[in-house]
C-alpha positions as CSV (number, residue, x, y, z in Angstrom):
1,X,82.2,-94.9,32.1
2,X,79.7,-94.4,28.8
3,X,76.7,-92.1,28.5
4,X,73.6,-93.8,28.5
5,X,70.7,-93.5,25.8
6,X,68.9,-90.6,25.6
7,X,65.1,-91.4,27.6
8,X,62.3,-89.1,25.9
9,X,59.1,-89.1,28.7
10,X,56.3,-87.6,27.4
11,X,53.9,-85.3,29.3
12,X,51.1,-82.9,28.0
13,X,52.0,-80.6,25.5
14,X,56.3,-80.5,26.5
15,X,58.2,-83.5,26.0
16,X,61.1,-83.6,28.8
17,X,64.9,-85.1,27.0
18,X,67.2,-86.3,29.6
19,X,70.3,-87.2,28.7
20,X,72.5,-89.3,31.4
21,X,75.5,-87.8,32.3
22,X,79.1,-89.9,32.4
23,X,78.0,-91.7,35.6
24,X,78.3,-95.1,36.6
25,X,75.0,-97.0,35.3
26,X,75.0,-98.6,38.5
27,X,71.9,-97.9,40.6
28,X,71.9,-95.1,42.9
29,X,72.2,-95.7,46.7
30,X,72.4,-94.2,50.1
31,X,69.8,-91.3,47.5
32,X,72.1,-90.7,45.5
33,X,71.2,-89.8,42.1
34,X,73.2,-89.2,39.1
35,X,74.2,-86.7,37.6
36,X,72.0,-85.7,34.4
37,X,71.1,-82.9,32.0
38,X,67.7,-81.9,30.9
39,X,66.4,-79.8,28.3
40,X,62.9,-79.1,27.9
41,X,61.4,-78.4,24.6
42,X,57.8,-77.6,23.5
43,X,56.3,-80.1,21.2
44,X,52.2,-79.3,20.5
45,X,50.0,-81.7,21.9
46,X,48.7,-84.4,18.9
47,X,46.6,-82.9,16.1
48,X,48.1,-79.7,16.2
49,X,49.6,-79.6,13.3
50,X,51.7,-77.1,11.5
51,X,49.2,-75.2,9.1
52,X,46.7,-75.1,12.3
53,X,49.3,-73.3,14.3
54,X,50.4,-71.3,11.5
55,X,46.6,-70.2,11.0
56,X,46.5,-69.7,14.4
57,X,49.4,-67.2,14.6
58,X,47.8,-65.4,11.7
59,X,44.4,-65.1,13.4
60,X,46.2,-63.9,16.4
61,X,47.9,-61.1,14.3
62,X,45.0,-59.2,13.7
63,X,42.2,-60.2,16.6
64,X,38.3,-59.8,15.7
65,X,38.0,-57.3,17.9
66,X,40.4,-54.9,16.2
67,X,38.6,-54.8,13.0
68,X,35.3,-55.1,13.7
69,X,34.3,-51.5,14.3
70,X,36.2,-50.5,11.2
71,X,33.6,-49.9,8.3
72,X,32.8,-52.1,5.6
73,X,33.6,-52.3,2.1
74,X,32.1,-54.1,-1.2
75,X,34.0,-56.0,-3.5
76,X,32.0,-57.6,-6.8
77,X,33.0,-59.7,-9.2
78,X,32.5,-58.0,-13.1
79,X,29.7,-56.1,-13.2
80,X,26.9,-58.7,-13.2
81,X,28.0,-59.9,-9.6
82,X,27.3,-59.4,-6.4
83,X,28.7,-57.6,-3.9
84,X,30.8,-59.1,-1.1
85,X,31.1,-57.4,2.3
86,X,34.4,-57.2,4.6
87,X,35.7,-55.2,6.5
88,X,38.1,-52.8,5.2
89,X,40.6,-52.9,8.4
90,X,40.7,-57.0,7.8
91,X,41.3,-56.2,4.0
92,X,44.5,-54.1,4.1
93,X,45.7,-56.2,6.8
94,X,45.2,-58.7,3.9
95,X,46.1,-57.6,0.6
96,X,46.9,-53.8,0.5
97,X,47.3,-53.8,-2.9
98,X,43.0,-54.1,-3.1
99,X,42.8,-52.1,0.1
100,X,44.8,-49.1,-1.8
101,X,41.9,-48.6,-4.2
102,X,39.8,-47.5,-1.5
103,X,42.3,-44.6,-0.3
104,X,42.9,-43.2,-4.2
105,X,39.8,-41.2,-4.0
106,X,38.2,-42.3,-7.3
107,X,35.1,-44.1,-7.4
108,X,35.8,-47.2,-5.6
109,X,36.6,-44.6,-2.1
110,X,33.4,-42.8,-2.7
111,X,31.2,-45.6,-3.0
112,X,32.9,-48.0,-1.3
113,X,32.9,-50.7,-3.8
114,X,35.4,-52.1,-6.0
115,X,34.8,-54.4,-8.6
116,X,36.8,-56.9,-10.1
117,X,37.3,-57.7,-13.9
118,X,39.6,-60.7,-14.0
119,X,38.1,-62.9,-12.0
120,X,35.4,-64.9,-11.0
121,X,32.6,-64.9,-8.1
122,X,34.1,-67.8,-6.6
123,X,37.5,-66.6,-6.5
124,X,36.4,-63.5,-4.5
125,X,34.3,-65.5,-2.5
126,X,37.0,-67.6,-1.7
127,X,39.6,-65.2,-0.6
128,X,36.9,-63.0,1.3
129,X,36.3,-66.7,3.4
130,X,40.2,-67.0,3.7
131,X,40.2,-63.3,5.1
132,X,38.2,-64.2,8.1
133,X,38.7,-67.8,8.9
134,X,42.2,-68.4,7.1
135,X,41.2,-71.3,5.2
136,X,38.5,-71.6,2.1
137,X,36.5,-74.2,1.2
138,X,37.4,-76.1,-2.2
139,X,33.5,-76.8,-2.9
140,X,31.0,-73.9,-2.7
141,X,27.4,-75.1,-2.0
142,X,24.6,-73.5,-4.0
143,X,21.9,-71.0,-2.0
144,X,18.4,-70.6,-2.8
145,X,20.0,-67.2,-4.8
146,X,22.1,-69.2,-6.5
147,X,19.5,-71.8,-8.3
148,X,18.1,-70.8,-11.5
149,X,14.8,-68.7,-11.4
150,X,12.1,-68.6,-14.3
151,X,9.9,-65.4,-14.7
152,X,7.2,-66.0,-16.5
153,X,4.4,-63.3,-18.2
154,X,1.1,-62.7,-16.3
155,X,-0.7,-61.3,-19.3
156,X,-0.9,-60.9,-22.8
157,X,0.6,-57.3,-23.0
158,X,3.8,-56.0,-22.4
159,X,4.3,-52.1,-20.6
160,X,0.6,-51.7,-21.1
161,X,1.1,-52.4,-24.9
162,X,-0.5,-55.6,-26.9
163,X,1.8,-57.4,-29.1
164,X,0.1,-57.5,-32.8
165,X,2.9,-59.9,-34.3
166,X,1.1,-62.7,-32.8
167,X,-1.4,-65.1,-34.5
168,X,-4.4,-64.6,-31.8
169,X,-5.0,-60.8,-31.4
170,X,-6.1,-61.8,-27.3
171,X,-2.5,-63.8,-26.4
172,X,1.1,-63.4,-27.2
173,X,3.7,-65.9,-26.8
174,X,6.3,-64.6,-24.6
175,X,9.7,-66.3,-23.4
176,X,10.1,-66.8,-20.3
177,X,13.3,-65.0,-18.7
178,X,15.5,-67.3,-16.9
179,X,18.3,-65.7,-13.8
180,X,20.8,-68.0,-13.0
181,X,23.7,-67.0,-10.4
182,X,27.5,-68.7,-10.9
183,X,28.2,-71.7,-12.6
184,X,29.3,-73.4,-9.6
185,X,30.6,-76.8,-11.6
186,X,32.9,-74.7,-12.9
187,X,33.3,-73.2,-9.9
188,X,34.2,-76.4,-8.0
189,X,36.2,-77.9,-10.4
190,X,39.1,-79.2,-8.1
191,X,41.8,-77.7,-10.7
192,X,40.6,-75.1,-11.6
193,X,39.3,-73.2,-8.6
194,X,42.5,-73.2,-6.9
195,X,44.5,-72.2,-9.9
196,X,42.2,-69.3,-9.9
197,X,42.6,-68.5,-6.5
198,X,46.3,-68.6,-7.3
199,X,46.5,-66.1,-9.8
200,X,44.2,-64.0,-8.2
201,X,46.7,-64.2,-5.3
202,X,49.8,-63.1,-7.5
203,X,47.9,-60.1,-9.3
204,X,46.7,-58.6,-6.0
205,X,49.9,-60.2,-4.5
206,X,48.6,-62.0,-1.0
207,X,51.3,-64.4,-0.5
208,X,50.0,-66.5,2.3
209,X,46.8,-67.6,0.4
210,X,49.0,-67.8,-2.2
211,X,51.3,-70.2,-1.2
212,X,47.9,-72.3,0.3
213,X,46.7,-72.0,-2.9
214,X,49.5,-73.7,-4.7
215,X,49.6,-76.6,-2.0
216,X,45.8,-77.4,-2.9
217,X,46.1,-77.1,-6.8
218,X,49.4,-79.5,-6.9
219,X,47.9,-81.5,-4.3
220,X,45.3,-82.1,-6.6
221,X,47.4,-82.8,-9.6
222,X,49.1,-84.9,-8.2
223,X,45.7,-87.1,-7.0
224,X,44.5,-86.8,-10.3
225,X,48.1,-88.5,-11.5
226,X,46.8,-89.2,-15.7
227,X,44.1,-87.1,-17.2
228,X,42.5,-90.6,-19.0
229,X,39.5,-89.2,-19.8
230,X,38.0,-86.1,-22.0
231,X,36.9,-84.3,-18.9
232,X,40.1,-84.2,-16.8
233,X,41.6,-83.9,-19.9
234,X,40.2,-80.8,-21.2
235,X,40.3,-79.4,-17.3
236,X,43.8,-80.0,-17.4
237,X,44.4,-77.7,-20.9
238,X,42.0,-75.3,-19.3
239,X,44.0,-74.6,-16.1
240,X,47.5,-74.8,-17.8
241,X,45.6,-72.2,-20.3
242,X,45.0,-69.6,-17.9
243,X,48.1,-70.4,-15.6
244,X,50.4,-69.5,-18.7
245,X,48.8,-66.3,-20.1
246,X,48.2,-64.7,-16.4
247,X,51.4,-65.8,-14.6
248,X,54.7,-64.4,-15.3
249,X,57.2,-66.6,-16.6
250,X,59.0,-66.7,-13.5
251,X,56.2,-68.4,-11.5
252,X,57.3,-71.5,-9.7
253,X,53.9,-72.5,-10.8
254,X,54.4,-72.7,-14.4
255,X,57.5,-74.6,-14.0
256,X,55.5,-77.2,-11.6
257,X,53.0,-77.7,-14.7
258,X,55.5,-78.0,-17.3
259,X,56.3,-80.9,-15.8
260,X,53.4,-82.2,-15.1
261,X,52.7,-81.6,-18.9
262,X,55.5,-83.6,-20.3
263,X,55.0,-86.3,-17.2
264,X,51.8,-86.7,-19.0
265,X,52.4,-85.6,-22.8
266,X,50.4,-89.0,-23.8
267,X,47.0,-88.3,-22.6
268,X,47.4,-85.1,-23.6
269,X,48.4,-84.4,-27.3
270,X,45.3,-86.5,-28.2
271,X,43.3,-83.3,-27.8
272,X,43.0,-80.6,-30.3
273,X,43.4,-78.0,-27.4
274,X,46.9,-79.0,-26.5
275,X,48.7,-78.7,-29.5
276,X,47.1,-74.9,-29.7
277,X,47.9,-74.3,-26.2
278,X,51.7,-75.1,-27.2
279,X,51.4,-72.7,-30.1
280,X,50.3,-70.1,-28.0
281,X,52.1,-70.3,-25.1
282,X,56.2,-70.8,-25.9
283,X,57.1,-70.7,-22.4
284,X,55.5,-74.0,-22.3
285,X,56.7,-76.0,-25.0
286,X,60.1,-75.0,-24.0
287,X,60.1,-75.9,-20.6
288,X,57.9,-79.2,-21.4
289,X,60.9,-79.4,-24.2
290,X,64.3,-80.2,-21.0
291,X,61.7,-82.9,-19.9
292,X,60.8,-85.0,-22.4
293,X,63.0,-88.0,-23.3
294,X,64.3,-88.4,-27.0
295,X,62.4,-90.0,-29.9
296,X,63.5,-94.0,-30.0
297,X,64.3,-94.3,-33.6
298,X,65.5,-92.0,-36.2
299,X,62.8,-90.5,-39.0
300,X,64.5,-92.9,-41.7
301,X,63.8,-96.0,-39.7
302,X,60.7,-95.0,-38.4
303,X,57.3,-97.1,-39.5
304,X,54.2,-94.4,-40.5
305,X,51.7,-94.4,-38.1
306,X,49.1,-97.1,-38.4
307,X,46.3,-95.0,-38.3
308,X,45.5,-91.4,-39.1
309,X,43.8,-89.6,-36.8
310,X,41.7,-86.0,-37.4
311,X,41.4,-83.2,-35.4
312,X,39.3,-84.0,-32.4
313,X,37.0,-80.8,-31.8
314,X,34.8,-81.1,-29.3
315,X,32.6,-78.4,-27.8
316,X,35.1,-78.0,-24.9
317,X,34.6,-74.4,-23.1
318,X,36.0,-74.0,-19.2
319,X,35.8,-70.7,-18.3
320,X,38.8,-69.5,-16.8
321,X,37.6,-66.0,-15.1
322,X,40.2,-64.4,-16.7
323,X,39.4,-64.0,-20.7
């Protein structure tokens, strides 16, 4: 007498295990059946994955309906942006830390708008979307606000007043005044948005975004592999950059990028902005330090470098939101 294999049948959404019991594998006769022992489990149907029905059970936590009649709120990024709308019963359920502003009575609870000096429009944007939906987008499309706008004068005089520094006393030359809303390459960038999202994340401490956050930025570190050119490699400097002055040295994060760092310490000490970044930050070079393999040769047999190479400067600017 020996159990049988365990049979898995498959039905929609529950999958049914039935173990056979210590019965005779003989078929059954005179309907007889054996003896067996069945537990039911619930599997998800396919395509419902684990984030979905973890974004799920968040959305279920808080339902539309019990926020919706709360009032809103307006959260901008630095003075020169724009006010974001949620609702303020959705926000504390998100981060209270933001939500407690509103309940100090300062400013912010009088007029009902906070505003944000370290970070960026997208960043807010970003987390607002999360709020609602519990997912952000990693690319954020340009509206007809968004694209650059050029005033130009209607007349030669200014407030009613001619301008006598010009040549001709009828005209005057003046420049035209050009709007712009956020630089959405920088924006976009695939590093560096969600690195800002993450820090943004561990100031006003909103773990769940967080931790989505810091799937999407190693997830694209890791597709990115070797910064080989100028462009990844200065967006890689710039993200480490702002990850290592704004997070605390305990981060998991930093730890991640360390790593990654030394993983890739070729591509990367060819720019100027690397070796300054390790001056700066010592929780870096330390960390890079338990990763990085020891020179092959001793300085008295090693050969001087073939080449010399200057300091590469380019005009390399990312702005990290948080300067």
């Amino acid at each position: 007498m020996s159990e049988g294999p365990v049979e898995l049948s498959a039905h929609t959404g529950t999958y049914h295990l039935t173990a056979p019991g210590t019965v005779s594998p003989q078929l059954p006769t005179n309907n007889q059946q054996p003896t067996t022992t069945t537990t039911t489990i619930s599997v998800p149907p396919p395509g419902f994955t684990a984030e979905r029905t973890d974004k799920m059970a968040k959305e279920h936590d808080l339902p539309y309906f019990s926020f919706l009649n709360s009032p809103t709120v307006s959260l901008k990024a630095a003075e020169h942006g724009r006010p974001f709308q949620i609702h303020r019963d959705l926000l504390a359920s998100k981060s209270k830390t933001i939500a407690s502003a509103f309940d100090r009575g300062f400013g912010e609870g009088q007029k009902g708008l906070y505003t944000f000096q370290d970070t960026s429009e997208g960043t807010l944007a970003r987390f607002i979307e999360w709020a609602y939906t519990a997912d952000y987008p990693a690319i954020i499309k340009p509206t007809e606000a968004d694209e650059q706008t050029t005033i130009k004068p209607e007349s030669a005089q200014t407030n009613g007043i001619k301008d006598d520094s010009t040549d001709d006393p009828d005209e005057k030359t003046v420049a035209p005044t050009t709007t712009s809303g956020p630089n959405l390459t920088q924006e976009n960038h695939p590093l560096l948005s969600h690195i800002r999202l993450y820090i943004f994340c561990s100031i006003y401490v909103i773990p769940d975004l967080q931790k989505l956050a810091f799937d999407r930025a190693t997830t694209a570190f890791t597709e990115l592999n070797e910064p080989t050119t100028l462009d990844t490699q200065l967006a890689v400097i710039a993200a480490m950059r702002v990850s290592f002055r704004k997070l605390l040295p305990s981060d998991q994060l930093l730890d991640w990028l360390a790593q990654y760092a030394a993983y890739n310490v070729y591509n990367l000490r060819v720019q100027r902005g690397f070796h300054d970044l390790l001056q700066e930050s010592s929780t870096l070079s330390s960390r890079m330090v338990l990763s990085l393999r020891a020179a092959s040769t001793p300085p008295w047999k090693a050969e001087p470098p073939k080449y010399e190479f200057v300091h590469y400067a380019p005009d390399y600017h990312y702005d990290d939101g948080y300067d």
